[in-house]
C-alpha positions as CSV (number, residue, x, y, z in Angstrom):
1,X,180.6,151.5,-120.3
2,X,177.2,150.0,-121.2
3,X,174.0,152.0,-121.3
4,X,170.7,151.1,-119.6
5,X,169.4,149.5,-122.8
6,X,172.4,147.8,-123.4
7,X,172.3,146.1,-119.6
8,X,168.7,145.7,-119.9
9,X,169.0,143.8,-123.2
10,X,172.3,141.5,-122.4
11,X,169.9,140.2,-119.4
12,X,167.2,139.5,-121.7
13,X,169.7,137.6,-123.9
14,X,171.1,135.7,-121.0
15,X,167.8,134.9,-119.2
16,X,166.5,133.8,-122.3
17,X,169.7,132.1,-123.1
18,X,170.3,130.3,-119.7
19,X,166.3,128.6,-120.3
20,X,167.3,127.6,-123.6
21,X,170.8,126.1,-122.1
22,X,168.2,124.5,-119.6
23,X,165.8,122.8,-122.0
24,X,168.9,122.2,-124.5
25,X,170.7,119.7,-121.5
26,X,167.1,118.4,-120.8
27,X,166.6,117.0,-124.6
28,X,170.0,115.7,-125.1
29,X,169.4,113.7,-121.4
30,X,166.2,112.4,-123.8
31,X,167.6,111.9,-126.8
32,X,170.6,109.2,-125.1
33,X,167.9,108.0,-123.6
34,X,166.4,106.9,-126.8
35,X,169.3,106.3,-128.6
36,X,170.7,104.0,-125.8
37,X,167.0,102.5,-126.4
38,X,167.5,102.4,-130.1
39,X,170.8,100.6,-129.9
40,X,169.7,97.6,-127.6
41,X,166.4,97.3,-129.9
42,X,167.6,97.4,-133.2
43,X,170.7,95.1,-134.6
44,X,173.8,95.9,-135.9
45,X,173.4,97.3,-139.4
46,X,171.0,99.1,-141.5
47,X,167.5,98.8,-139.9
48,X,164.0,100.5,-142.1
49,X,161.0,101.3,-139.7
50,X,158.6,103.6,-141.6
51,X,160.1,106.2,-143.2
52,X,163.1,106.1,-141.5
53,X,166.5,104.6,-141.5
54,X,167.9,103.4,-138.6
55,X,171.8,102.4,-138.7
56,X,173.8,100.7,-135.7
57,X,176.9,100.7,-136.2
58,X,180.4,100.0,-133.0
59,X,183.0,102.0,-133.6
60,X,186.9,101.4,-132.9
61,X,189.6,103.4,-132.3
62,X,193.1,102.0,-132.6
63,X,195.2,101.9,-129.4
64,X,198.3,103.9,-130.0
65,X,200.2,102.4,-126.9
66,X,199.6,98.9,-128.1
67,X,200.4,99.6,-131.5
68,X,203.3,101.9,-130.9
69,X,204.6,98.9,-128.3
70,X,203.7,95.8,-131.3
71,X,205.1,97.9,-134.2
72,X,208.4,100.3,-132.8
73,X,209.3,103.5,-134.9
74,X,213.1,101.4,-135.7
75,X,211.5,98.5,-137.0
76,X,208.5,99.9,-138.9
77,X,209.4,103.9,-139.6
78,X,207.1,103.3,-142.8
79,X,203.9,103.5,-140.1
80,X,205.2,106.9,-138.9
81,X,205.0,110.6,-139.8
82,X,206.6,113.8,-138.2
83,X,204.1,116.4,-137.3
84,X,205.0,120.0,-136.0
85,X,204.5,120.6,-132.7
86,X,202.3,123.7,-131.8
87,X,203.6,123.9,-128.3
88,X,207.0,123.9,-129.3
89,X,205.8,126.2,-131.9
90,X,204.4,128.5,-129.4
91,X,207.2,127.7,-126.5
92,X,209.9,128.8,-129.0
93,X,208.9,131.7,-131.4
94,X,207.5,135.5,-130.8
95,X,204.0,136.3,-130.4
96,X,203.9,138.8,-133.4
97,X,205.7,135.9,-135.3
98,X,202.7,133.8,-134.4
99,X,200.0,136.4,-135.7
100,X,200.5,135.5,-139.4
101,X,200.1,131.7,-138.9
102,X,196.8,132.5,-136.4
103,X,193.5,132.1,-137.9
104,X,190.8,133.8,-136.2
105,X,187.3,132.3,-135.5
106,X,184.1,133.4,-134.4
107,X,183.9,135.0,-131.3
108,X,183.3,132.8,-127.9
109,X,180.4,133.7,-125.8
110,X,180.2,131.9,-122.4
111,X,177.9,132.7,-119.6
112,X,177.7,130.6,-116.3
């Protein structure tokens, strides 16, 4: 059971939070803004205005389908590795034989 002080701080925390939250989504609305500005202005490459560096770059990702399709598993095993599966991991073994292979992170605050 929380306490007065404790209710009255957690909605401090989370009005103060939920502005923050606000003016956070505000400035990354401004900074792809600029950046979206930055790319059409400046060419590919490695670009010095000032003090500051400015690099363009276009990244790639391979396509997985298209290779998988070009370069089959029975043809090419060489381009292929076996991972485990987690689901099957999780689907098939106990709980408590989960706990020693679980690593444990920070804890998750979310608040709508």
């Amino acid at each position: 059971m929380l306490t007065a002080d404790q209710i009255m701080t957690l909605t401090d925390l989370t009005t103060r939070y939920t502005r923050l939250r606000e003016k956070l989504e505000e400035t990354r609305a401004e900074l792809d803004t600029i950046t979206t500005a930055i790319a059409a202005l400046a060419p590919k490459g490695t670009t010095q205005v000032g003090d500051v560096k400015i690099t363009v770059t276009t990244p790639g990702t391979l396509n997985i389908k298209a290779l998988t399709m070009a370069y089959p598993y029975d043809e090419h095993p060489d381009l292929y590795t076996h991972r485990i599966s987690t689901k099957a991991v999780r689907d098939t073994l106990a709980p408590n034989a989960l706990t020693s292979f679980t690593r444990t992170g920070s804890p998750r605050v979310t608040i709508k």
